[in-house]
C-alpha angles and dihedrals in degrees: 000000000000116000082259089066093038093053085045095057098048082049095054087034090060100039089045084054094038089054095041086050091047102042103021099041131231104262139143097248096043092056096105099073083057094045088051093048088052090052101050093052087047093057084047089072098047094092099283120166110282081233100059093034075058082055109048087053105045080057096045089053076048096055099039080048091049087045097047098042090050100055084043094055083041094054090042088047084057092036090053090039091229106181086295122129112254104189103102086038093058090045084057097048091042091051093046089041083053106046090047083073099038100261127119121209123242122253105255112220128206124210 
């Protein structure tokens, strides 16, 4: 692989990371997307054919651009309220809307 595809794949390695973290989450018990992704791009370097190695990342930009367009249509679906539930998307925007002011809001609790 020449020094152009290597730089392309650390490009589509960090934005595939970047969109798991951000749509997926972070936590401990949905480590293991990140630890297979890890894993994939590792084997890449492990003398594949250039053409496969083509391949894996080719499917890995596919898969960041899948992630990323369905959260947007997502995020439109709420923005346009069609027939979604909004509740957990409003408690998002309230408590964004108060910490940017400093101000945290309270736990609701339900009897």
């Amino acid at each position: 692989m020449g020094s152009g595809e290597v730089l392309k794949a650390v490009k589509v390695y960090r934005e595939l990371l970047k969109a798991v973290k951000k749509h997926i989450g972070k936590e401990e018990h949905k480590m293991h997307f990140r630890d297979f992704i890890k894993s994939e791009f590792r084997k890449c370097g492990d003398g594949l054919e250039t053409s496969l190695v083509q391949q894996k990342i080719q499917l890995a930009h596919d898969y960041t651009c899948l992630l990323n367009s369905v959260h947007h249509h997502q995020d439109l679906l709420f923005s346009y309220n069609i027939a979604v539930d909004r509740t957990e998307e409003m408690k998002k925007v309230l408590g964004k809307s108060a910490a940017s002011v400093g101000l945290q809001l309270p736990e609701v609790y339900q009897a």
